[in-house]
C-alpha positions in Angstrom: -141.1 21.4 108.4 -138.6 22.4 111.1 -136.1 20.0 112.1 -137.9 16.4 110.8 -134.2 14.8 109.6 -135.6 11.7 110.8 -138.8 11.5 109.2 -138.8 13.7 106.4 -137.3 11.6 103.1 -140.0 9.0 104.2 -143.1 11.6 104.4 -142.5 12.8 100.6 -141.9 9.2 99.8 -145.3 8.5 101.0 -146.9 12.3 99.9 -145.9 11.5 96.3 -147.2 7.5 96.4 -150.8 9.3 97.7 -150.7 12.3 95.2 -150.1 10.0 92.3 -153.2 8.2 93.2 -155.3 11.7 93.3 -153.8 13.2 90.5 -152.1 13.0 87.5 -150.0 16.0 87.7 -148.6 16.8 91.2 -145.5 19.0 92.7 -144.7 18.6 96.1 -142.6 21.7 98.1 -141.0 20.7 100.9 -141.2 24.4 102.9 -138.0 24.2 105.2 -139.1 26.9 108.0 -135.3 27.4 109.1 -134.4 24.3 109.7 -130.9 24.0 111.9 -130.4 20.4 111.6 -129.6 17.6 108.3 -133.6 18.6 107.0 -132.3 20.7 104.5 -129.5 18.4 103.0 -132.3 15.9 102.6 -134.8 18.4 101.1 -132.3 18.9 98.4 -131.4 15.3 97.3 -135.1 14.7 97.3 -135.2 17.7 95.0 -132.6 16.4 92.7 -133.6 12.5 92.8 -137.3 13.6 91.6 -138.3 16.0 89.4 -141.7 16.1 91.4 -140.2 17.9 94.6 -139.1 20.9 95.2 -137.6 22.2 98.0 -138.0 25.4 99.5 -135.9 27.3 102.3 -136.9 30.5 104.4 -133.7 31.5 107.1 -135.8 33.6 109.6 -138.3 31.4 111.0 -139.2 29.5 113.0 -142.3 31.0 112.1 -144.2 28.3 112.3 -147.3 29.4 109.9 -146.2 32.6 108.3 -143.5 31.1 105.8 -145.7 28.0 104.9 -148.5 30.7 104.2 -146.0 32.5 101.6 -145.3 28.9 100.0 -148.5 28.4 99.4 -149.3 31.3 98.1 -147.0 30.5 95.2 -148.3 27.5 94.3 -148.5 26.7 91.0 -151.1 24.0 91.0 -155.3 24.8 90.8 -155.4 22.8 94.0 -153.2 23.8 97.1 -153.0 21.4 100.0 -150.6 21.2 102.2 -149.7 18.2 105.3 -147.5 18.2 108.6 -144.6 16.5 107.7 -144.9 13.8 110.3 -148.2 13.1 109.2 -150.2 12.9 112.0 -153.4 13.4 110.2 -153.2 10.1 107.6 -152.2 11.2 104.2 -154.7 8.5 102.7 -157.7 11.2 102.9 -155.2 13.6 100.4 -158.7 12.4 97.7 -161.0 13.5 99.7 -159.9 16.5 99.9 -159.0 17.3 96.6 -162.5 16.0 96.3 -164.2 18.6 97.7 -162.5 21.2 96.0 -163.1 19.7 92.6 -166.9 19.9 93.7 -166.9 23.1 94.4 -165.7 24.0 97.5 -163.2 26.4 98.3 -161.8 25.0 101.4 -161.4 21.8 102.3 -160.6 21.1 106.1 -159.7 17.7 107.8 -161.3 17.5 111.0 -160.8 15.4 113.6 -163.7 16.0 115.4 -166.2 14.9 112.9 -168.6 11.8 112.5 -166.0 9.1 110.7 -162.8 11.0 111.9 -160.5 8.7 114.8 -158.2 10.2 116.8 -155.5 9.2 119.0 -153.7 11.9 121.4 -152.5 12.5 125.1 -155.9 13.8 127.1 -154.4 17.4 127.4 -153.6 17.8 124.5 -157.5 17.2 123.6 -159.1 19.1 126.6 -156.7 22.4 125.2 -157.6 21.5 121.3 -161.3 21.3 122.9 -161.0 24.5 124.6 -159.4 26.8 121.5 -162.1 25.4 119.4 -164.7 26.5 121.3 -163.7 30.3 122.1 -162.8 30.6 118.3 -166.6 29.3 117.5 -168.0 31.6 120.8 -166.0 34.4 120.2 -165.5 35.0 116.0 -168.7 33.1 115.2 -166.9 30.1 113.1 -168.7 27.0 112.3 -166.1 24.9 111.9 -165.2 22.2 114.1 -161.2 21.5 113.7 -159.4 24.8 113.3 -156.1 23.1 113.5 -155.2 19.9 112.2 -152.4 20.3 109.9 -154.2 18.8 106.5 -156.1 21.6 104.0 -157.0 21.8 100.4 -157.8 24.9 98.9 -158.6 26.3 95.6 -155.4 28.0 94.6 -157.5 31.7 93.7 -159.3 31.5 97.6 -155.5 30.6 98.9 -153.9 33.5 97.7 -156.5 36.3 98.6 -156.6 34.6 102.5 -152.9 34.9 102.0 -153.3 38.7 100.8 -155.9 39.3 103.3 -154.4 38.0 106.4 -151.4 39.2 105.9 -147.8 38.3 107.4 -147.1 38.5 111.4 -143.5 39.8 111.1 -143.9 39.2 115.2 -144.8 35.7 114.8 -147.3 36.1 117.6 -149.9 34.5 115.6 -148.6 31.4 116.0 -150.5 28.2 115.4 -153.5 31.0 115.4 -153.2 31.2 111.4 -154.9 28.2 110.5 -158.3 29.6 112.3 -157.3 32.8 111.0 -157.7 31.6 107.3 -161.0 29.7 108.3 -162.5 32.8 110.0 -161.5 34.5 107.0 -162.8 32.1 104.5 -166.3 32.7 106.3 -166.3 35.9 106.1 -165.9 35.9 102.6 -168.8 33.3 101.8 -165.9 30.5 100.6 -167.6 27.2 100.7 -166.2 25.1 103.2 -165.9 21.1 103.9 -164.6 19.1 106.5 -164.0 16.2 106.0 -163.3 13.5 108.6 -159.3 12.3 109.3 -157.7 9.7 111.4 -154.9 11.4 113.2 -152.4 10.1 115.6 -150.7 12.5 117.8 -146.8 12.8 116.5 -143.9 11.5 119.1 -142.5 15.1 118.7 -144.6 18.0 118.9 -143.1 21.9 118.9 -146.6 22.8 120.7 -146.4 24.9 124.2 -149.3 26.4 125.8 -147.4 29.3 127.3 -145.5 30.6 124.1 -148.9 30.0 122.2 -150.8 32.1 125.0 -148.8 35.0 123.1 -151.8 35.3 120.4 -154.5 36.1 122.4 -153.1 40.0 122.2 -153.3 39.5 118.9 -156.6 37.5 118.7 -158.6 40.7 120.3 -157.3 42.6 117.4 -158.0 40.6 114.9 -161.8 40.7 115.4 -162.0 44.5 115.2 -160.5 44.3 111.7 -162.4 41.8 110.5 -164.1 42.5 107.4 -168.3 42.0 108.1 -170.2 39.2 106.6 -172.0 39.8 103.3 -175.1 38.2 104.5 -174.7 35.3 101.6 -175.2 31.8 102.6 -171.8 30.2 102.3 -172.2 26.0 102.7 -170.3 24.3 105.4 
């Protein structure tokens, strides 16, 4: 989260009502990504008034992907997901995605543009998402059809070696680009992969802007040359 004051003591209220439902043992981590405004006072009494939450602050963001990526990594569940914390994509498909990874998969992705997914945002907003999601399928090979809604399960062992392998962006260039970055990844390494169909509503606030996210193309050209090759293995999607 960065700066959700208004929104964020009713998102864990309604994280932790879904989680109990998909699991009998839960934490939730609230990852504060420098924060300037009440977020982090909240966080806190949300940390003290349930022994489920725990709240976790970085001071040199916003890095927008990098310091949730290190969260995660540190997980101490064998099932990592983590949510936007306005909730855009409805937290009611939080089973289906454990779901999938309790089948077998290593990744589970909610997609928005799937068969049984609904999605409500402005038209730009969908001819841009349409546009990134299509050079990243052209242009790295990737199969998958939502690189960046905000909603993913993953086995906690696959998490932690896309962490490892994907490194942190000190720059924070990559932007918004790490969620297709972990995908990509994921591929590469023959991790079984599900999408699984969301309803999403675009958020009344959004950090998103074309021209600072433009930044990661630099770093998008790299990223391909270092790319490790594909093992030639079959990996379900």
């Amino acid at each position: 989260m960065y700066n959700e004051e208004r929104i964020l003591r009713k998102s864990v209220l309604e994280v932790c009502s879904s989680a109990a439902q998909a699991f009998e043992k839960f934490e939730i981590v609230i990852v504060d990504d420098s924060s300037k405004d009440r977020s982090g006072e909240i966080g806190k009494k949300l940390e003290k008034s349930n022994k489920r939450v725990r709240y976790m602050r970085f001071e040199n963001g916003p890095s927008r992907r990098e310091n949730l990526a290190l969260a995660l990594a540190r997980g101490k569940g064998d099932i990592i997901i983590f949510s936007d914390t306005d909730l855009a994509a409805d937290i009611s498909a939080l089973t289906k995605l454990a779901g999938a990874v309790r089948a077998g998969y290593d990744v589970a992705v909610g997609s928005r543009y799937i068969r049984g997914s609904k999605t409500v945002r402005k038209p730009f907003r969908r001819v841009v998402s349409f546009f990134y999601n299509s050079f990243i399928n052209l242009y790295f090979g990737s199969k998958i059809r939502d690189h960046n809604c905000g909603f993913k399960a993953f086995r906690r062992e696959a998490i932690i070696k896309l962490v490892r392998a994907a490194g942190y962006d000190k720059s924070f260039r990559r932007g918004w680009f790490w969620d297709a970055e972990i995908l990509i990844m994921a591929q590469r390494m023959d991790y079984r992969i599900k999408e699984v169909p969301v309803n999403w509503k675009e958020g009344k606030k959004s950090t998103f802007s074309l021209i600072r996210e433009l930044r990661m193309l630099p770093y998008m050209i790299k990223l391909k040359k270092r790319l490790p090759k594909k093992s030639g293995q079959k990996g379900d999607i």
